[in-house]
N, C-alpha and C positions, 0 to 999 in steps of 0.2 A: 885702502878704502873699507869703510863699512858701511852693511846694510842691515837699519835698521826699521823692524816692522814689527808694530802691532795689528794683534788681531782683533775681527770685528763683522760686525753684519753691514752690510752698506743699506741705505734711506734713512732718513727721518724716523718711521717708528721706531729704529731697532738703537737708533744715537746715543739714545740715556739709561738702555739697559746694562745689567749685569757682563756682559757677556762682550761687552766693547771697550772695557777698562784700558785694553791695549791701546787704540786707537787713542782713546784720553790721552796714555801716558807721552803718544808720539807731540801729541796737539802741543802738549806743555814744554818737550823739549824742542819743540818748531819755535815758538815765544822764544825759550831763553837762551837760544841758541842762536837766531835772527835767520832761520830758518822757512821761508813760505813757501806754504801747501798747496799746491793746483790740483785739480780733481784730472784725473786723466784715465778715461772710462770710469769705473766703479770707485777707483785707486784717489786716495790721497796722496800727493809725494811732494818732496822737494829734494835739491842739493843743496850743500853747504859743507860749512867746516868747522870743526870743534879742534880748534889749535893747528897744528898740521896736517890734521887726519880728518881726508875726504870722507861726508859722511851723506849718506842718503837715506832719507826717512818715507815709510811706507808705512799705508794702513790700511783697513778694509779693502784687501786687493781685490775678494769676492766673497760670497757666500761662506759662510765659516768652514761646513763641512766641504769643500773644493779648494779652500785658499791655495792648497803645496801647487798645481799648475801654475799660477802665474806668479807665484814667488818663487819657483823654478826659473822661470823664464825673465824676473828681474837677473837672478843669480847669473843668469846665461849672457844677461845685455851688459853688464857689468864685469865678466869675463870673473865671477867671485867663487868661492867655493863655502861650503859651510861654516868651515873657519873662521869666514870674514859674517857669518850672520848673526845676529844677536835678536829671537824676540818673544816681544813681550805678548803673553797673556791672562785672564782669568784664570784661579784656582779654586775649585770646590775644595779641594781639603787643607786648605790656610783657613786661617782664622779672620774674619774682614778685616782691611787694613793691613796684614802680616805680609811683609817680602822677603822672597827668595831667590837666589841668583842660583841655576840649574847650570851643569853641563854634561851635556847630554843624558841617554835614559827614554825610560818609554814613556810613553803618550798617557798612560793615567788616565783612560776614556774619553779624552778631551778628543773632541770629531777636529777640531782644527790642527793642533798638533800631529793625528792620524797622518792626516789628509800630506800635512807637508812630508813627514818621514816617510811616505808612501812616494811621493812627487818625486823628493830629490836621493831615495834610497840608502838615506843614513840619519841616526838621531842622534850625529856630533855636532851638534850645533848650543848656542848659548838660549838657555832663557831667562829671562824675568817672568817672576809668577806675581801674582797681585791677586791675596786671597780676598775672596765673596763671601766667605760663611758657606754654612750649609743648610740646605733648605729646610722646611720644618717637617714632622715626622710624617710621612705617606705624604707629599709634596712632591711632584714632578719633579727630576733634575732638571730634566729639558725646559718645563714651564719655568722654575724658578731662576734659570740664566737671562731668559728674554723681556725680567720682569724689569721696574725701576729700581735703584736706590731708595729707599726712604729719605727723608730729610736726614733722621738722625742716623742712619746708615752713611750715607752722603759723610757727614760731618767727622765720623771715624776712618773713614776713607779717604778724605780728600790731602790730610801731611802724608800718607803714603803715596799717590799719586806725585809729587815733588820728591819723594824718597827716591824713587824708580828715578828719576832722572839724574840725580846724584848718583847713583849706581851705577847708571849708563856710563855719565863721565869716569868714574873709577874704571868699568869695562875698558874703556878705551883706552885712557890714559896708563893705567896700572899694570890690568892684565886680568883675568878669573879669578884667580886663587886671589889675590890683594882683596877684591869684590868679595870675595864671598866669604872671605874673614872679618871685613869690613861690613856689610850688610845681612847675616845668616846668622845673625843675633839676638833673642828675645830682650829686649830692653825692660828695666824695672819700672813700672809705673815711678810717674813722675822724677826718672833719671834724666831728661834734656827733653825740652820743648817738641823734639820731633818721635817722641817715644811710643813703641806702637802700642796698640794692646795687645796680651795675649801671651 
């Protein structure tokens, strides 16, 4: 089995910021995967299956900087270990739109990543990153995560959004190393319809 979570702020203001890409990216693989999401407290989740392999999706478990608690205590209900986690979130130092498939490594300032590495006392775990850009010169980082997309931000963003899900699949089905020889790519402008910038 795998458990798969994106990170995120839980309510409505926080839904179409910067800083919830994770949760996007579960949304999309819940669709193409026939996957439905129940809210269960703050938690989006669902079960299902991507071929033979039990797969459980999670997002906004809680407030960014606290997530590793109860994505601890997913890990605990599921009897899983780090091994079995895969997740996704924001990256300030990708280029918007740019994906990377992480294993393990430190937390990069990111308060959610912190938070988990601190939770479940190791950062062997798999990520997906899904870079934001960086914010503009004397720009909050913190204010610049919980802003929106722009439209045309939005629009360079959104084939990586589907990118990450294709990734996931690779994750599971392949293994790391396949993934991230496969997706840890700067693609050339105008090489294949799904080609990032950057």
């Amino acid at each position: 089995m795998r458990l798969i979570v994106g990170l995120g702020n839980p309510g409505a203001a926080y839904a179409q910021t910067r800083h919830n890409v994770g949760m996007w990216v579960i949304e999309r693989a819940a669709a193409r995967w026939s996957i439905r999401l129940a809210k269960r407290g703050i938690a989006h989740r669902g079960s299902g299956r991507l071929g033979s392999e039990l797969i459980e999706l999670a997002g906004t478990l809680d407030w960014m900087n606290i997530t590793g608690p109860p994505l601890k205590g997913l890990l605990r209900e599921f009897s899983l270990t780090a091994d079995d986690l895969i997740l996704i979130h924001d990256d300030l130092d990708l280029d918007l739109g740019r994906l990377r498939i992480k294993q393990a490594g430190g937390h990069g300032g990111h308060n959610g990543i912190k938070s988990v590495i601190d939770a479940i006392g190791t950062p062997q775990f798999v990520r997906v990153k899904i870079g934001i850009g960086r914010p503009a010169p004397r720009q909050d980082s913190a204010e610049y995560v919980l802003q929106a997309f722009t439209k045309e931000e939005f629009e360079v963003l959104n084939p990586c959004l589907d990118r990450a899900v294709d990734a996931l699949e690779y994750l599971i089905h392949r293994g790391t190393a396949v993934a991230m020889n496969q997706f840890n790519i700067r693609e050339k402008p105008g090489e294949d319809e799904g080609a990032q910038p950057g």
